[in-house]
C-alpha positions as CSV (number, residue, x, y, z in Angstrom):
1,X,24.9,13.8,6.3
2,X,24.1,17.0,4.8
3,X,21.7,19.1,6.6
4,X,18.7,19.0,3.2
5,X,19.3,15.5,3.9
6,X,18.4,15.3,7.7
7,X,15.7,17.6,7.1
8,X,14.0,15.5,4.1
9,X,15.1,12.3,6.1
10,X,12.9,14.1,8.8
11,X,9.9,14.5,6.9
12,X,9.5,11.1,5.5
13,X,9.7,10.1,8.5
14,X,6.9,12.3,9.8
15,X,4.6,11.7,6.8
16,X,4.8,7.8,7.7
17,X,4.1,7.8,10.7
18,X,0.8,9.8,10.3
19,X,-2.2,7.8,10.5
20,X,-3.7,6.7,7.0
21,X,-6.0,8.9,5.7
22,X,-9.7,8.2,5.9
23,X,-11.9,8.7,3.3
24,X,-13.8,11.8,2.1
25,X,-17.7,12.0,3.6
26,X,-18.2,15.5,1.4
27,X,-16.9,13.5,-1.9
28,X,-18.5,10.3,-0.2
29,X,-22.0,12.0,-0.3
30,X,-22.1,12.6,-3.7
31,X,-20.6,9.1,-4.7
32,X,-23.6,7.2,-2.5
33,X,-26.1,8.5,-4.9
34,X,-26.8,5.1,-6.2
35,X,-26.7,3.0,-2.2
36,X,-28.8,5.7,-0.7
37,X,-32.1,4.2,-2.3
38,X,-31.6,0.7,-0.3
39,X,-29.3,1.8,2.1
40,X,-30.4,5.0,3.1
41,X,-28.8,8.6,4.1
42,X,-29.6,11.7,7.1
43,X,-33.3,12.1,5.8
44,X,-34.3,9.0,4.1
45,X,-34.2,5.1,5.8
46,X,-34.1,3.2,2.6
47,X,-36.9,1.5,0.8
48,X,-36.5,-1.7,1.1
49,X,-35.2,-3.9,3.9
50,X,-31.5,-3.4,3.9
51,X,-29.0,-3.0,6.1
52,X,-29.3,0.7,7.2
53,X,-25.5,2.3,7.1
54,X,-25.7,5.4,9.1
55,X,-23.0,5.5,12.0
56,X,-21.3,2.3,11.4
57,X,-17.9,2.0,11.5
58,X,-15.7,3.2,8.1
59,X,-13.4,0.7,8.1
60,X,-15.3,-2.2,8.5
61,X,-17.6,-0.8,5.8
62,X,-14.9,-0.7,3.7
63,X,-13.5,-3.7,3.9
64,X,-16.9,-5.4,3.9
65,X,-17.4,-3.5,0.4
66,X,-14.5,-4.7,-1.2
67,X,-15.4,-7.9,-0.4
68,X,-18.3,-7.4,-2.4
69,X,-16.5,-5.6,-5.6
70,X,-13.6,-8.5,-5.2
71,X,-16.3,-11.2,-5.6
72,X,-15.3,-12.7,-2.0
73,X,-19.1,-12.0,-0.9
74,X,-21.3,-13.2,-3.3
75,X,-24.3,-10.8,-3.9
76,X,-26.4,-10.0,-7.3
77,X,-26.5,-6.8,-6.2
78,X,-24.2,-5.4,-4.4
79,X,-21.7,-6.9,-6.7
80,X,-22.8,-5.4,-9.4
81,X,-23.2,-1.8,-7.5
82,X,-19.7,-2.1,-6.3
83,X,-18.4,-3.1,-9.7
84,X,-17.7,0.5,-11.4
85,X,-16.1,2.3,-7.8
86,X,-12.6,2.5,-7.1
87,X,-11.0,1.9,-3.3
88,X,-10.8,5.7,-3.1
89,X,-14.7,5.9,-4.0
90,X,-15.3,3.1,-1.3
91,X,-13.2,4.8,1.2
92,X,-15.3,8.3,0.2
93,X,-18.6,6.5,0.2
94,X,-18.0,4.9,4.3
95,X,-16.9,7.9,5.4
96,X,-20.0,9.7,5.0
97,X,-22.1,6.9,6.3
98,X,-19.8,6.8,9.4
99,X,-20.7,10.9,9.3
100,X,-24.6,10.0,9.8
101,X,-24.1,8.6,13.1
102,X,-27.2,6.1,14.2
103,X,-30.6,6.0,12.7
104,X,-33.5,6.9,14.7
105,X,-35.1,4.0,13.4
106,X,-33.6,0.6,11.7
107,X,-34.9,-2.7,10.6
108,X,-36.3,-5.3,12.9
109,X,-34.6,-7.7,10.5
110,X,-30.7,-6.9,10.6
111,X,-28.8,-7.2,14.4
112,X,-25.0,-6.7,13.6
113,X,-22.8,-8.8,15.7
114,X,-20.8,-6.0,17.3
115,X,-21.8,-2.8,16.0
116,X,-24.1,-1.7,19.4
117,X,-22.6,-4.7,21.9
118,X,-19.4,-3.9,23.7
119,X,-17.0,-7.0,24.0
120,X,-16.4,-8.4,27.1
121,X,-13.7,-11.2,27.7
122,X,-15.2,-14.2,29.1
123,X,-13.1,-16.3,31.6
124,X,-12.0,-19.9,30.2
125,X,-14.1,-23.1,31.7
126,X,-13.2,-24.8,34.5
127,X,-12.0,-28.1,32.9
128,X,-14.6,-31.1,32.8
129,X,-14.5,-33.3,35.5
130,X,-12.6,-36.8,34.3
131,X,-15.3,-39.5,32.9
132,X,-16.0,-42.4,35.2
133,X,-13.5,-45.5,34.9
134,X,-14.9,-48.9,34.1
135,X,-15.8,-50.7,37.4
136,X,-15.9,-47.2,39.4
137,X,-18.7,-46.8,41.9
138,X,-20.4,-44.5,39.7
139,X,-20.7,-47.0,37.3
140,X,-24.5,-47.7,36.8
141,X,-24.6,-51.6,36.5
142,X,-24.5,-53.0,32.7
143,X,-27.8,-55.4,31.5
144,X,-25.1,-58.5,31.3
């Protein structure tokens, strides 16, 4: 193997093993023009009672959004918002919400399973005790 060819065999290598690459809170700023109104941003909580985004986690924002532009969560709303972005523009858009970090303040009405509740593994049941055999002693005596 030539050496140009170790060395560009090297830097694949190195560019696929990098982690992918998040999205762009700067470009996501401007692209969450339109969610900040329900949604809210650093200065403003929303107006009306939606889930607040600030601080939660990219990822999952992203794939709960494209659930909404695929048509896999069914909403008037955000599936029409969604409609015109790309995956980029998704990517962009959770990226600065994840930049907020927490509201002060968020709605009484939305609790997110798992966003402020750290998981802790819960030990399996003991296995029932067997049910009580016809005839046994624990039997409580029939009406015949």
């Amino acid at each position: 193997m030539t050496r140009t060819a170790q060395t560009l065999m090297i830097a694949l290598a190195a560019v696929l093993t990098l982690p992918a690459q998040a999205g762009d809170a700067v470009a996501g700023k401007q692209k969450a023009a339109a969610c900040v109104a329900c949604h809210g941003n650093e200065g403003f909580g929303g107006i009306f009672y939606t889930l607040q985004l600030g601080g939660r986690d990219a990822d999952k924002l992203t794939v709960k959004t494209m659930k909404y532009k695929t048509g896999k969560i069914l909403h008037p709303v955000m599936n029409l918002a969604t409609a015109l972005y790309s995956e980029k523009d998704i990517e962009d858009v959770s990226a600065y919400y994840k930049s907020l970090g927490k509201p002060a303040v968020t709605s009484p009405f939305f609790k997110i399973q798992g966003d402020d509740e750290v998981k802790v593994a819960v030990p399996a049941a003991a296995p029932a005790a067997p049910a009580a055999t016809y005839g046994s002693a624990d039997k409580v005596a029939s009406k015949y």
